[in-house]
C-alpha positions in Angstrom: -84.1 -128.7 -80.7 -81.2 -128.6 -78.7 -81.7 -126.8 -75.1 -80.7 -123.3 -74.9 -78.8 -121.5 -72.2 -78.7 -118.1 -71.6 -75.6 -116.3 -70.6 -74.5 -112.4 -69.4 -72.1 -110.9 -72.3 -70.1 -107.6 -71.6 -68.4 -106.5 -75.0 -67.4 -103.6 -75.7 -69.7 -100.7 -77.0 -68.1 -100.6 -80.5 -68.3 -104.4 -80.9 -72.1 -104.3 -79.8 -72.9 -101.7 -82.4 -71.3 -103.3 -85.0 -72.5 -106.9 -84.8 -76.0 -105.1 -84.6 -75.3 -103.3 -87.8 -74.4 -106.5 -89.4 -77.4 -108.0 -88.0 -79.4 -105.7 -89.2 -77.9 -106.4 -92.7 -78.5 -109.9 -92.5 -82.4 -109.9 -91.1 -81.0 -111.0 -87.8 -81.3 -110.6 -84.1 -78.2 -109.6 -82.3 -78.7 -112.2 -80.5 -79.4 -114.8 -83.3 -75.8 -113.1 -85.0 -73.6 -113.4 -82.4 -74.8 -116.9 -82.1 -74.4 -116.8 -85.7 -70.7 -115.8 -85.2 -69.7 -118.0 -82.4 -70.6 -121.0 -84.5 -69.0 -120.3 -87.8 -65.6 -119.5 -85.4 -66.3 -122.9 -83.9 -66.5 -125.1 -86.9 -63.4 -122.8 -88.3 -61.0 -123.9 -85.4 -62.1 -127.5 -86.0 -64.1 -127.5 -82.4 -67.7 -128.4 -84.0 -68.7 -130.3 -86.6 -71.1 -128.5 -89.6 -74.4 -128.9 -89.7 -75.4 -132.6 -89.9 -72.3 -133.9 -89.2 -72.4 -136.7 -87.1 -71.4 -136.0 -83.2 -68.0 -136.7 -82.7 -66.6 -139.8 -80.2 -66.6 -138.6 -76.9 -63.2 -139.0 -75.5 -61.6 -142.5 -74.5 -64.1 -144.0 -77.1 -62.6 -146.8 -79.3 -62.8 -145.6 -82.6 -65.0 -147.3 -85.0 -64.5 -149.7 -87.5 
């Protein structure tokens, strides 16, 4: 497992309540769905690769063959 940081978030009251709601509806932590959140976003924008996925080159790697 990879190591885990932990981190101070200040959101707004609103966006706390609803994440937990939808939490709630998934059998989720908050914590656990914002996590949840942050990672779907991620692989969305193209910034992380999906589960398994190999690691991708770190930067001023050759490209493989």
């Amino acid at each position: 497992m990879p190591d885990r940081k932990s981190f101070l978030l200040r959101a707004d009251a609103t966006v706390l309540e609803a994440m937990q709601r939808w939490a709630n509806d998934d059998l989720r932590s908050l914590n656990a769905q914002v996590e949840f959140v942050l990672r779907e976003a991620l692989r969305k924008a193209g910034r992380m690769a999906p589960a398994g996925a190999p690691p991708p080159p770190e930067e001023g790697t050759p490209p493989a063959p």
